[in-house]
Each structure stands twice: as C-alpha cells, then as structure tokens.
C-alpha positions as CSV (number, residue, x, y, z in Angstrom):
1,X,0.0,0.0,0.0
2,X,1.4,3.1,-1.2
3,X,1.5,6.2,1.6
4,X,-2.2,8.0,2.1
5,X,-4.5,8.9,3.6
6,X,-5.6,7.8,7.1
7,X,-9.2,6.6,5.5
8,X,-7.7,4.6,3.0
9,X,-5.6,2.6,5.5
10,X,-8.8,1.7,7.7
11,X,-10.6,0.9,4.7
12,X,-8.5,-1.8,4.4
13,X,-8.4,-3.1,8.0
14,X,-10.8,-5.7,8.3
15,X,-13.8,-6.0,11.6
16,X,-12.2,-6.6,14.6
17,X,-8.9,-5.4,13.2
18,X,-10.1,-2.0,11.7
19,X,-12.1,-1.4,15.4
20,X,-8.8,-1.5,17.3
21,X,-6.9,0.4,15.0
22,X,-9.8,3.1,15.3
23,X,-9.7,2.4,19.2
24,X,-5.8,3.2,19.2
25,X,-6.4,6.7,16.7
26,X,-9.3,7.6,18.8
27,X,-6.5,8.6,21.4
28,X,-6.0,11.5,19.6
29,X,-7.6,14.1,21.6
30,X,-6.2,12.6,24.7
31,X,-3.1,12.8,23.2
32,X,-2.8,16.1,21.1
33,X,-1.8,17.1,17.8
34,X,-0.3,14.0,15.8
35,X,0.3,12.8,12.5
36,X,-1.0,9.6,11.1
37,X,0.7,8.3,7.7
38,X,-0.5,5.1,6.4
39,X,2.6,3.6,4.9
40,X,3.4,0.1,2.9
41,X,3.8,-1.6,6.3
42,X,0.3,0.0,7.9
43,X,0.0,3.0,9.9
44,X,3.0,5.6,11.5
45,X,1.6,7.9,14.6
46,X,3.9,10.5,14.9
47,X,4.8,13.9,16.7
48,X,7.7,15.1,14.9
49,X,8.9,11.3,14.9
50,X,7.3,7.9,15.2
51,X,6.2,6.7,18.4
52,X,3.7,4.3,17.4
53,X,2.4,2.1,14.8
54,X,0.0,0.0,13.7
55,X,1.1,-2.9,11.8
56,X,-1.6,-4.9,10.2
57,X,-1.2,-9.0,10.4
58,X,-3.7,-11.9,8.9
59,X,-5.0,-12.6,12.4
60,X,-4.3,-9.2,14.7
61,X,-2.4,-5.8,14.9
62,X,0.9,-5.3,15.9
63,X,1.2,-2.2,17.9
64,X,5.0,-1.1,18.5
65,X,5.3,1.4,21.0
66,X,8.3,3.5,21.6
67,X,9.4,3.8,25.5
68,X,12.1,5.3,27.7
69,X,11.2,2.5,30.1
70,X,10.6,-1.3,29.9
71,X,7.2,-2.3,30.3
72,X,6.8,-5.8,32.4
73,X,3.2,-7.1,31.1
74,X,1.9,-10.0,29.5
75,X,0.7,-8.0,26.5
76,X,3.8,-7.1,25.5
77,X,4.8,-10.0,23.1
78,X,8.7,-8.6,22.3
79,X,10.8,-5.6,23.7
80,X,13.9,-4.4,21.6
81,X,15.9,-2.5,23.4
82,X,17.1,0.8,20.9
83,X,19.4,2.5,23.0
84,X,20.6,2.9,26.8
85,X,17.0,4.9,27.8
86,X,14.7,3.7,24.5
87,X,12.7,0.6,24.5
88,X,10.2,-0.7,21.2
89,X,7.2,-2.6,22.9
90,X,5.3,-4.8,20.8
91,X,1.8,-5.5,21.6
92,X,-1.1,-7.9,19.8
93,X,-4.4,-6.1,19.5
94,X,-7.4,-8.7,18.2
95,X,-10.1,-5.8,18.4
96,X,-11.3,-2.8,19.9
97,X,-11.3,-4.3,23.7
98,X,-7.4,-5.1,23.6
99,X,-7.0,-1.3,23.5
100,X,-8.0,-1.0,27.5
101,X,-6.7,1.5,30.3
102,X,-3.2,0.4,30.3
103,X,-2.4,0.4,26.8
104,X,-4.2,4.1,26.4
105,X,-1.9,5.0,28.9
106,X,1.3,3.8,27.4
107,X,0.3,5.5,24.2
108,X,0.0,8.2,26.3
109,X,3.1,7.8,27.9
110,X,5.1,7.5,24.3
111,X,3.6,10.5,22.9
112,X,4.4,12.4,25.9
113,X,8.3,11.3,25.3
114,X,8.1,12.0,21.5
115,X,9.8,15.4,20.3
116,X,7.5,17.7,18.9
C-alpha cells in the first residue's frame, strides 16, 4: 500500500482489526496534535517522529510502541531494546477491547516522550 490517507488505510483493515486500530487513533484528543501516515507496512503515529504504529497481520495488529522504560506485562509479546533509555514494545491487538486502560496509557506515555 502506497502512503495515504488515514481513511484509505482503515478501509482496508478488516472487523475486529479495523475497530482496534480506530480504538488506538481515537487517542488523539487525549493525546494532542499527531500525524497519522498510512505507509506500505500499515499505519505511523507521529509527533515530529514515530512513536507508534499499527502494523496490520492476517489474524491481529501489531502495535509497537516507543518507551524510555521497559514495560513488564503479559501483552507485551517482544521488547527491543534501541538505546541505553529507549525501548520498542510490541503488543497484539485482536479488536477494539485489547486497547484497555493500560495500553491508552502507554500510548499516552510515548507520545508524551516524542519530540514535537
């Protein structure tokens, strides 16, 4: 999929898949101003850089997350670690209900730690 719009990439997402992903951009008033850029491998959300993305699968989304801290939960199916104080959290989201408290507030939390 070439880059676009956001519209074009949830068009292509989908039920449950295309609910999560919408779950995960509803966020966007909690979390300010963003970017969304739906690219060949899915969707970037960025400030001035990527700090999250939705990477569409046969059977789920992957949801990296960017981190300065490493995240102990089950969710969280790989962690690589990208420098001394960065982390990329990788998390499995079937549908809307996957995107709960605690994964709002890690979005949250990597927005808040993304330049702008």
């Amino acid at each position: 999929m070439p880059s676009g719009s956001l519209e074009a990439f949830l068009d292509e997402r989908p039920e449950p898949k295309c609910d999560a992903c919408a779950e995960v951009l509803d966020q966007r008033e909690a979390l300010g101003p963003l970017v969304v850029e739906a690219v060949g491998v899915g969707g970037l959300i960025k400030r001035a850089r990527t700090f999250a993305e939705l990477r569409p699968r046969w059977d789920r989304i992957v949801l990296p997350l960017l981190s300065s801290r490493d995240l102990d939960d089950p969710r969280v199916t790989r962690t690589e670690r990208l420098s001394s104080r960065r982390y990329a959290h990788f998390v499995y989201l079937r549908g809307p209900e996957d995107v709960d408290g605690v994964v709002r507030q890690w979005l949250v939390e990597a927005y808040e730690e993304s330049p702008d």
